[in-house]
C-alpha positions as CSV (number, residue, x, y, z in Angstrom):
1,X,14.1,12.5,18.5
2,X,15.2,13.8,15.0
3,X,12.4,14.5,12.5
4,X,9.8,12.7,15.0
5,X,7.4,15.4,14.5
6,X,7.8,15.9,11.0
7,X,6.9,11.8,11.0
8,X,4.2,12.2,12.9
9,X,2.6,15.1,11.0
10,X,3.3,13.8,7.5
11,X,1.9,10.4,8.7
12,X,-1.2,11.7,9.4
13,X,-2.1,14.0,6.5
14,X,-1.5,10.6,4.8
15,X,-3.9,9.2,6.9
16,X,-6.7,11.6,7.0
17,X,-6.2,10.8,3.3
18,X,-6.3,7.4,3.0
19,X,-9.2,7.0,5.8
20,X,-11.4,9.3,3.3
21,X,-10.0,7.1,0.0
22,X,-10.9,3.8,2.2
23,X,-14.2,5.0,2.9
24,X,-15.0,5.9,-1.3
25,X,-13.1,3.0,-1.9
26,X,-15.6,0.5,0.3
27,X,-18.3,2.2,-1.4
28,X,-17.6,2.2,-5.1
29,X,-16.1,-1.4,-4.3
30,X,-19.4,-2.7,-3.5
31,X,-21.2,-0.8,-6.0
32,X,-19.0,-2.2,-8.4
33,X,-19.6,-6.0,-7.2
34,X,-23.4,-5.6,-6.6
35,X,-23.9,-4.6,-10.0
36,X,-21.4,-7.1,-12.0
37,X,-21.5,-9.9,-9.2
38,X,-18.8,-12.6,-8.6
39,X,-17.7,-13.5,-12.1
40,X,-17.4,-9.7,-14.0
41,X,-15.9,-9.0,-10.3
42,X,-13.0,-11.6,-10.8
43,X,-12.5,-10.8,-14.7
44,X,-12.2,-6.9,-13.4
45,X,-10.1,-7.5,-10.4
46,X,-7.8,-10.0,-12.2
47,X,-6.9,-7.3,-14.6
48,X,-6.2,-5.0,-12.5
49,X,-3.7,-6.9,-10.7
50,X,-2.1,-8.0,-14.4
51,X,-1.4,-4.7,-15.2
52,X,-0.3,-3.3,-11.9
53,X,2.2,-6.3,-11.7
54,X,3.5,-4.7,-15.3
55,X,3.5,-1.4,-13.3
56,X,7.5,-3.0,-11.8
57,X,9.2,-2.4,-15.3
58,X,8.3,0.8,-15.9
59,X,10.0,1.7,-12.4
60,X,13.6,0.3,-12.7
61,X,14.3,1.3,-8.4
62,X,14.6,5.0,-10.3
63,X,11.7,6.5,-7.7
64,X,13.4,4.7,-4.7
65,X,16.6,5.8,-5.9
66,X,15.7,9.7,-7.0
67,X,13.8,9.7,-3.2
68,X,16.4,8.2,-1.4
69,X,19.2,10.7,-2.5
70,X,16.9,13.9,-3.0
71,X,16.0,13.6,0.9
72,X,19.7,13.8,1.8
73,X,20.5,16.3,-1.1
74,X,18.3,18.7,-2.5
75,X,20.5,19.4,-4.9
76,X,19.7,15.6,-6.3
77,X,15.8,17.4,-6.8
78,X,17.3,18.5,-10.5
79,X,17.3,14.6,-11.4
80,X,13.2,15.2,-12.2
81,X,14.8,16.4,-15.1
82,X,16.2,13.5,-16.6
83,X,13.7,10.9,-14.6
84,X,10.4,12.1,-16.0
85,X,11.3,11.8,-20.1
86,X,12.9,8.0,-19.0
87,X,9.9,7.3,-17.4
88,X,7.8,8.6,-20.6
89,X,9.4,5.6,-22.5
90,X,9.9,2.5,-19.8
91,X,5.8,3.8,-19.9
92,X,5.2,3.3,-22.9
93,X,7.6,-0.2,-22.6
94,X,5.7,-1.3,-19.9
95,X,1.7,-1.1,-21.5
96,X,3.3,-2.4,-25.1
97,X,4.3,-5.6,-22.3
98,X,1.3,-5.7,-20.8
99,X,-0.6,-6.2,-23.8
100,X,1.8,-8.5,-25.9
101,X,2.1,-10.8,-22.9
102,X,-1.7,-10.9,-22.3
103,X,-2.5,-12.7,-25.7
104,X,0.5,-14.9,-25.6
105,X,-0.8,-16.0,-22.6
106,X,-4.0,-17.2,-24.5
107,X,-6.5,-15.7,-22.1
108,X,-10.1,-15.4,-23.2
109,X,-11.1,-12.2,-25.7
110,X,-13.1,-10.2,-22.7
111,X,-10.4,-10.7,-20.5
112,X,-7.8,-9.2,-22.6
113,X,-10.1,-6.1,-23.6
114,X,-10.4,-5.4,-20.2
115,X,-6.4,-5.4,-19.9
116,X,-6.5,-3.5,-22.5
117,X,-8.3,-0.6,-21.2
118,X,-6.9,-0.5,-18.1
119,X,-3.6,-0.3,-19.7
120,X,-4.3,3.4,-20.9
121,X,-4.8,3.7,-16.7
122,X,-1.4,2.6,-16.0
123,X,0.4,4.8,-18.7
124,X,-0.8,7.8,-17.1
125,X,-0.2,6.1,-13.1
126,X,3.5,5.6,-14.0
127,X,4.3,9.5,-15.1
128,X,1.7,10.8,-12.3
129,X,3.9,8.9,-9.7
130,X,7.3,10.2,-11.1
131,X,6.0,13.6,-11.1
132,X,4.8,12.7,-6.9
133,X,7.7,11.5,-6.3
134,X,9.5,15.3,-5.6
135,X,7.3,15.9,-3.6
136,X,7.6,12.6,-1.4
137,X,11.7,13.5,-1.4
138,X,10.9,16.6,0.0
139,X,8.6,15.4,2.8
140,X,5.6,17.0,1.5
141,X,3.2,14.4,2.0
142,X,0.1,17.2,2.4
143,X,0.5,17.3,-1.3
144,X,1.0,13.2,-2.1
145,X,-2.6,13.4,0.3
146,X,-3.9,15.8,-1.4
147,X,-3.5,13.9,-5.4
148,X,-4.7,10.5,-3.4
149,X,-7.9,12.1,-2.8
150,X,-8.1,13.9,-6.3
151,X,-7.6,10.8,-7.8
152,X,-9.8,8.9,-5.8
153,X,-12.9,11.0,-6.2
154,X,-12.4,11.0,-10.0
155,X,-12.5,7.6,-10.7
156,X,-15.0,6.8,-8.1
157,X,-17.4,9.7,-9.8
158,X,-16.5,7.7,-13.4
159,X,-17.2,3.9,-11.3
160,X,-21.1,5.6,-10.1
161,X,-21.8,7.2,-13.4
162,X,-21.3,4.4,-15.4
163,X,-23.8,2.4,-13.2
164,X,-26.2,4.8,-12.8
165,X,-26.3,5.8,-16.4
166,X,-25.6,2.3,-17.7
167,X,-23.1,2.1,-19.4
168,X,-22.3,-0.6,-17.5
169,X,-18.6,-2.8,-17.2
170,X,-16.9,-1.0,-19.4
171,X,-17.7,2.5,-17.9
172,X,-16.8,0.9,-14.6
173,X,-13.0,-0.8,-15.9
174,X,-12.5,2.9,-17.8
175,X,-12.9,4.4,-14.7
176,X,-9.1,3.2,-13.6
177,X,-8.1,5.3,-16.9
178,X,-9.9,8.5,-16.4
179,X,-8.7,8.6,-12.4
180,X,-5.2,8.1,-13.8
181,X,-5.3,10.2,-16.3
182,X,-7.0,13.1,-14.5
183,X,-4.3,13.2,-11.6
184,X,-1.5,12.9,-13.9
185,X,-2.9,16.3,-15.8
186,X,-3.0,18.2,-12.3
187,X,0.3,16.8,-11.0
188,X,2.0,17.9,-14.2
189,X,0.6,21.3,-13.9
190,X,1.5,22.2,-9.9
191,X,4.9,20.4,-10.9
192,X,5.1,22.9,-14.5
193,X,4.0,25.9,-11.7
194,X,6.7,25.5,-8.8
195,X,9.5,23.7,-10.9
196,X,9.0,24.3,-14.7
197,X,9.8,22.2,-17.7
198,X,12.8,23.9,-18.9
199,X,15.6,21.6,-18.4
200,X,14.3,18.3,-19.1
201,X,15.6,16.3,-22.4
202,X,16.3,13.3,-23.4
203,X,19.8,12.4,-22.2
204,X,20.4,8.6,-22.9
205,X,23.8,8.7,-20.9
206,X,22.0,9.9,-17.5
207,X,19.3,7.5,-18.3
208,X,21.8,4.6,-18.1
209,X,23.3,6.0,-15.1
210,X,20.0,6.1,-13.4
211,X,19.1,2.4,-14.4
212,X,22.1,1.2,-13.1
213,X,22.0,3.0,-9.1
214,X,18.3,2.1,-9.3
215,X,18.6,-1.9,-10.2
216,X,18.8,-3.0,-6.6
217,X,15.5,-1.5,-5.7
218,X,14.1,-2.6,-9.5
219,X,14.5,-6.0,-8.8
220,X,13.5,-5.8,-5.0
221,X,10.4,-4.5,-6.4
222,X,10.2,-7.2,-9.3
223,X,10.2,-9.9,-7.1
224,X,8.4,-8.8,-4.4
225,X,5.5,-8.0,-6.6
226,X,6.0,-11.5,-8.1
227,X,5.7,-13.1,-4.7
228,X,2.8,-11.1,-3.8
229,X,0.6,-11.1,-6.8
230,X,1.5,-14.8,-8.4
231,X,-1.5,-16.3,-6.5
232,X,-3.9,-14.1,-8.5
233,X,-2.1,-14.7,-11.6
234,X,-2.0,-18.9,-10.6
235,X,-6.1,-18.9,-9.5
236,X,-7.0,-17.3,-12.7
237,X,-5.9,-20.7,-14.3
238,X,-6.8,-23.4,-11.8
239,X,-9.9,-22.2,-10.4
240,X,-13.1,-20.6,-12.0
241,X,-13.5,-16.7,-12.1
242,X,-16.3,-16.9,-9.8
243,X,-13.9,-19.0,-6.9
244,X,-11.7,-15.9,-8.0
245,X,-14.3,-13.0,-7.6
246,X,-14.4,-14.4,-4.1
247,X,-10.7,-14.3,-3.1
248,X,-10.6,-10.7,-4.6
249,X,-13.7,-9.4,-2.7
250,X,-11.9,-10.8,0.6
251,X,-7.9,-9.6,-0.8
252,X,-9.3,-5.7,-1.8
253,X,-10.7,-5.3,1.7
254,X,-7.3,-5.9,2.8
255,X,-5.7,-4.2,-0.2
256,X,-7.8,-1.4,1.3
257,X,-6.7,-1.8,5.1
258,X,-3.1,-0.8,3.1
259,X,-3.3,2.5,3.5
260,X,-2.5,2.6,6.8
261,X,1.2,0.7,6.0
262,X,1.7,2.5,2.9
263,X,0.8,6.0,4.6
264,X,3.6,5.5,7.3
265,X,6.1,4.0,4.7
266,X,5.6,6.7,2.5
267,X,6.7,8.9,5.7
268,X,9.4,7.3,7.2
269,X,11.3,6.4,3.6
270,X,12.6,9.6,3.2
271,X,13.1,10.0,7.1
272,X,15.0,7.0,8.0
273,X,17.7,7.7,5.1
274,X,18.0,11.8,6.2
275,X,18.9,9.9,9.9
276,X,21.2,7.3,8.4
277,X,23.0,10.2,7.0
278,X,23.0,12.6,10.6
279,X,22.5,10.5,13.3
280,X,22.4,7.2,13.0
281,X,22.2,6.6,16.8
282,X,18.5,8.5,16.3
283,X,17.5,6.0,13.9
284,X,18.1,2.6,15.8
285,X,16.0,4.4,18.5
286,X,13.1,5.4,15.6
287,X,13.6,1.7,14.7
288,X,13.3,0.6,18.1
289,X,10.1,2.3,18.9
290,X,8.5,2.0,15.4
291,X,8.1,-1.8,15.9
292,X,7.0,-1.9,19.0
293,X,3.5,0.5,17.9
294,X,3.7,-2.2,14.5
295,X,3.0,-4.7,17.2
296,X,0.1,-2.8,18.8
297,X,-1.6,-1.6,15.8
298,X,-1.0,-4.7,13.1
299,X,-2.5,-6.9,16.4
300,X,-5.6,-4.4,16.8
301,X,-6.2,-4.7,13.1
302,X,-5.9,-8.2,12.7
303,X,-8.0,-9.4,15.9
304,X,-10.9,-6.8,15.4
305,X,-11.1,-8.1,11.4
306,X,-11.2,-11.8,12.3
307,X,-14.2,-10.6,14.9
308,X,-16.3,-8.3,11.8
309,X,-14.8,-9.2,9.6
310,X,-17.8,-11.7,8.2
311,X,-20.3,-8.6,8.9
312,X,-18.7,-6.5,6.6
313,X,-18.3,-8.5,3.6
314,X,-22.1,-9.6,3.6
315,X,-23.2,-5.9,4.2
316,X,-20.7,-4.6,1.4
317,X,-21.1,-7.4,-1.1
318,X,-24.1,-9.6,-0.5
319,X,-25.2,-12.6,0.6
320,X,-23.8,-14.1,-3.0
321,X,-20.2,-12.9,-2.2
322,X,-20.6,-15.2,1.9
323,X,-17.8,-17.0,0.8
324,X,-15.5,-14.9,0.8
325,X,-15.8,-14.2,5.0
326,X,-13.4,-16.8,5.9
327,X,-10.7,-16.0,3.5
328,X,-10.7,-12.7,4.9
329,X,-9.9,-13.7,8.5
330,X,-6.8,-15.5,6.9
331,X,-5.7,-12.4,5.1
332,X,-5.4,-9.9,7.6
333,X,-2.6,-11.9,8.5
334,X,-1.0,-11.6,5.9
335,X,-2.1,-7.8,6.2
336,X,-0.2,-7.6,9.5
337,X,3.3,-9.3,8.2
338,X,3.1,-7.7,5.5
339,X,3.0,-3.9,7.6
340,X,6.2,-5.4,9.2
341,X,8.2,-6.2,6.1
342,X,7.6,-3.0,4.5
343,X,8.8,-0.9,7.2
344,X,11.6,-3.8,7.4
345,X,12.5,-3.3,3.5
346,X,12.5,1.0,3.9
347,X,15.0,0.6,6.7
348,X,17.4,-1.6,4.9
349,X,16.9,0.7,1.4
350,X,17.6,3.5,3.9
351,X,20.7,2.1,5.3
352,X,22.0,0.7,1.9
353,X,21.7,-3.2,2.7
354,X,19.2,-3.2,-0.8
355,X,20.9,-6.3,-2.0
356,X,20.5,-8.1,0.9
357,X,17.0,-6.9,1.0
358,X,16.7,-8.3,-2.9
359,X,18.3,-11.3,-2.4
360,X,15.3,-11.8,0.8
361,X,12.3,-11.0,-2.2
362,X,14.0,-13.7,-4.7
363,X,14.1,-16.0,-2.2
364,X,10.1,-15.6,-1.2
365,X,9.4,-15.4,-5.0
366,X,10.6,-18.9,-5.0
367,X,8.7,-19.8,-2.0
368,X,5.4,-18.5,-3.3
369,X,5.9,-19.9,-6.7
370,X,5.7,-23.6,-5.0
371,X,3.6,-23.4,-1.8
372,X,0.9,-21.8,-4.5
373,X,1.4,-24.7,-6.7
374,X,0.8,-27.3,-4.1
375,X,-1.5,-25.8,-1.9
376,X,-3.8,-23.9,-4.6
377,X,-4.5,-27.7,-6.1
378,X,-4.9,-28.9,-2.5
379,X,-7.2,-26.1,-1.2
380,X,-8.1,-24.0,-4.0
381,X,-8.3,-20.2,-3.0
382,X,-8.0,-20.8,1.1
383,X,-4.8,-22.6,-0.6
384,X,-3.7,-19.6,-2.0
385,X,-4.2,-18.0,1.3
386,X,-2.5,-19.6,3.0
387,X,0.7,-19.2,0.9
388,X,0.8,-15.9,1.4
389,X,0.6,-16.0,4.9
390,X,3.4,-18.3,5.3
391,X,5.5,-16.6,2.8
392,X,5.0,-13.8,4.5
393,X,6.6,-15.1,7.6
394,X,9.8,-15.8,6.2
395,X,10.5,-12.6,4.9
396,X,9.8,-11.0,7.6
397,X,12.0,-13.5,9.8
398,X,14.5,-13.4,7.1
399,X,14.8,-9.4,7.0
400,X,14.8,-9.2,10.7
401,X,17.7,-11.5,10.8
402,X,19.6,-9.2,8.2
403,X,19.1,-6.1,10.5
404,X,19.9,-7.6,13.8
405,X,23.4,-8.8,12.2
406,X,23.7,-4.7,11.4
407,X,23.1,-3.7,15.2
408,X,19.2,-3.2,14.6
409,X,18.2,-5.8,16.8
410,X,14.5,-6.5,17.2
411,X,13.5,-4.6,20.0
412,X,12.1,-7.2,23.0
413,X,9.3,-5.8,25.3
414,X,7.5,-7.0,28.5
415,X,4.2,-5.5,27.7
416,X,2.9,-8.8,26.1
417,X,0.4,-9.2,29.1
418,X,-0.7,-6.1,28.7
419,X,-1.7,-6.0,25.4
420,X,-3.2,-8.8,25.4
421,X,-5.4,-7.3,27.6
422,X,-6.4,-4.3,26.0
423,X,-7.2,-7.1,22.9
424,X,-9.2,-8.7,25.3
425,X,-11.6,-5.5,26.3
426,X,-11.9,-4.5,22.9
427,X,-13.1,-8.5,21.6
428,X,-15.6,-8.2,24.2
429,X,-17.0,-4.7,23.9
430,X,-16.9,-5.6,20.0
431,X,-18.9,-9.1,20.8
432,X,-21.5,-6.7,23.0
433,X,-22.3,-4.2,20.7
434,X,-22.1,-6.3,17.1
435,X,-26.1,-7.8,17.8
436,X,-27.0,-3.7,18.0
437,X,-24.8,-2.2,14.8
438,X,-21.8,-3.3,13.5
439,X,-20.6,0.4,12.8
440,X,-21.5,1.5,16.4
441,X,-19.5,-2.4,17.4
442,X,-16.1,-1.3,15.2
443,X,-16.0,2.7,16.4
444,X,-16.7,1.9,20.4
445,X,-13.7,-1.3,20.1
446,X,-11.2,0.8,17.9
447,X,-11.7,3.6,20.1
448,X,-11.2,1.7,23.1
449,X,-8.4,-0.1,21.8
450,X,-7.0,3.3,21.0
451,X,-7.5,4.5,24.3
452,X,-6.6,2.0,26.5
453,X,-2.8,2.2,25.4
454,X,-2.8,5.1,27.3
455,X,-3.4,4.5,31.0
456,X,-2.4,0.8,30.8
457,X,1.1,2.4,29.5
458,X,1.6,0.6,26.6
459,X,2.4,4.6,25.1
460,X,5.5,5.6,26.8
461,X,6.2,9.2,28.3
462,X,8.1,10.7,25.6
463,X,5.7,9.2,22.9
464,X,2.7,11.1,25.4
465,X,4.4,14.1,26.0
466,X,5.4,14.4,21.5
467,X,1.7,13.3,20.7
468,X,0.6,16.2,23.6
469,X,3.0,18.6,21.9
470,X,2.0,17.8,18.7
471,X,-2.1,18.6,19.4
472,X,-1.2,21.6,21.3
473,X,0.9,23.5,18.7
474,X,-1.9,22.3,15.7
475,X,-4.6,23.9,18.1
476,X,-2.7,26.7,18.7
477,X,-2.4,27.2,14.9
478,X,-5.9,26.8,14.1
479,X,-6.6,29.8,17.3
480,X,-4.5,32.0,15.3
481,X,-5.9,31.3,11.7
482,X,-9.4,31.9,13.6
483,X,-8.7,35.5,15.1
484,X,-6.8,36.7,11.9
């Protein structure tokens, strides 16, 4: 299969990645919520969702586009040139928003210094991830890993000093800035090393001509982190910031489980539009096969959550953060749908259907807006919950649609019984060893989840015999780098 191995080894340098960032994250997380507790925990989360959702303007579908094309045509790399001073500007746009739209909004003085701060963090985010973005277009996702973790360890290094030498919640908010800014600094010097600064300048007529190819996935991305962010931005104003510390302790361990979609997105983005563009026939059989391991692993996920899932947020957070268990067992749901619609939304970027892909995201914008609204006042944060899980449904129903009507039709499988046996042995293995240690409970079910997929033959032959290639040649590798 075309570029299967290049997918599988990019996804996985994404994923050692992330598994180490998860593991800081968890950490610094609760750190951060044991020493503020529910209320400073909503106030801090809350404004970092405000200014990520400002993070859309500053991207105008330009990093979709410039990845999209660059993949196909490396020739297309030389649009860095014009990209990065654009995005100096739309940055600059984008925290003057942020800011301006915070007061209007009449929220309450420590809220908006906390925007405020982590404003400066999303200045220096938007040109770090323009400056990433080559390297994404060029399938070099040891290097996207390698920033991740840079960035990660900075601002979780900021998050512990500021506790331990008290500075306290504003050492802990700055520590979004410092990561951001620290990241952007080494991405702009191995980009200044391999590619230079020569040719870039401030040409208004490309920058127009950019804006316009990259509108589609601008307002794909507008609305689809309206949909997916309005019930933070609707809670902050209908339920009290300690009701919303408790949603966001439950909604950042899922944010967290994110790497995993967002590492094989990154991977396949590029991958799915060099196929479209070589052998199209390869990627309905990439699609084909990708959904069938999104049922698998989204299913694993979700059940073994719902099991320990309560566990974990009382040994992260505290006993004072117990509310938030139950939310979290409706969330990974949303989690799993979600890991569907992105890889849903890449192939239909990839194979230029982006408007119908848009038109989808406005559509569940609307949805949101209104099953918020009624079932926030009804339910309160389960409310909000809720919403998203139900939006999420339809997009994913909605974009499936769209692709079977391009002859991508959903792949249908007769392995249903046995994966739900394999869920079966790892909810009882989990159940067994959860009363001894919950870290020994989710390591044993993973890996026996994991596992089982082999003998049971849920993992076909070619997928054995690329993932048994795959471990051979990296072993071989590491032999020779040992005897030279």
């Amino acid at each position: 299969m075309i570029g299967a191995k290049t997918i599988l080894t990019n996804t996985l340098f994404l994923m050692v990645a992330s598994v180490f960032n998860i593991g800081v994250s968890i950490v610094t997380t609760a750190l951060i919520a044991r020493a503020i507790g529910p209320e400073l925990y909503g106030r801090y989360t809350f404004g970092l969702t405000y200014v990520l959702i400002f993070s859309v303007f500053s991207n105008f579908g330009i990093e979709s586009l410039f990845i999209r094309e660059a993949s196909r045509d490396r020739a297309k790399l030389a649009l860095i040139h014009d990209i990065f001073p654009l995005k100096i500007s739309l940055s600059v746009m984008t925290v003057g928003l942020a800011v301006l739209s915070i007061y209007l909004l009449d929220y309450p003085g420590p809220t908006i210094e906390v925007v405020q701060i982590l404003c400066v963090g999303l200045f220096f985010q938007i040109l770090y991830e323009s400056l990433v973005s080559v390297s994404k277009a060029l399938e070099e996702m040891y290097v996207v890993a390698l920033l991740s973790v840079f960035f990660r360890v900075v601002s979780a290094t900021a998050v512990i000093g500021s506790i331990i030498g008290g500075i306290g919640f504003v050492g802990i908010v700055s520590a979004f800035a410092i990561g951001n800014a620290s990241a952007f600094l080494l991405a702009l010097w191995l980009h200044a090393r391999r590619w230079g600064f020569s040719e870039v300048g401030f040409r208004v007529p490309a920058w127009f001509s950019l804006i316009r190819q990259g509108y589609p996935f601008f307002l794909s991305a507008l609305v689809t982190m309206l949909y997916g962010k309005i019930n933070v931005l609707m809670l902050s104003k209908m339920v009290p910031e300690a009701d919303l510390g408790y949603f966001m302790a439950a909604a950042n361990l899922v944010e967290n489980l994110f790497f995993i979609p967002v590492a094989f997105n990154t991977t396949i983005f590029p991958a799915f539009s060099r196929m479209h563009g070589t052998s199209p026939e390869a990627l309905r059989q990439s699609y084909s096969k990708i959904v069938r391991y999104l049922v698998i692993v989204t299913l694993g996920v979700a059940a073994g959550t719902m099991l320990v899932g309560g566990d974990v947020i009382r040994l992260l957070y505290g006993e004072q953060f117990g509310s938030a268990a139950p939310l979290l067992s409706i969330l990974i749901l949303y989690w799993a749908l979600a890991f569907f619609s992105n890889v849903l939304s890449s192939l239909l970027f990839s194979i230029h259907q982006e408007h119908a892909q848009v038109r989808i995201m406005v559509v569940a914008a609307g949805l949101s807006i209104v099953l918020n609204a009624l079932f926030i006042m009804h339910s309160g944060v389960f409310g909000a919950a809720f919403a998203a899980v139900v939006t999420e449904v339809a997009v994913v129903v909605l974009m499936g649609a769209v692709l079977w009507k391009v002859d991508f039709p959903w792949p249908v499988s007769a392995n249903s019984l046995k994966l739900a046996l394999n869920v079966i042995a790892m909810v009882i293995i989990v159940r067994m060893l959860l009363p001894v240690n919950l870290a020994l409970a989710i390591m044993v079910g993973a890996g026996t989840y994991l596992l089982l997929l082999f003998p049971i033959g849920l993992v076909d032959e070619d997928d054995k015999t690329l993932v048994y290639s795959w471990i051979q040649k990296r072993f071989a590798r590491i032999r020779l780098y040992g005897v030279s």
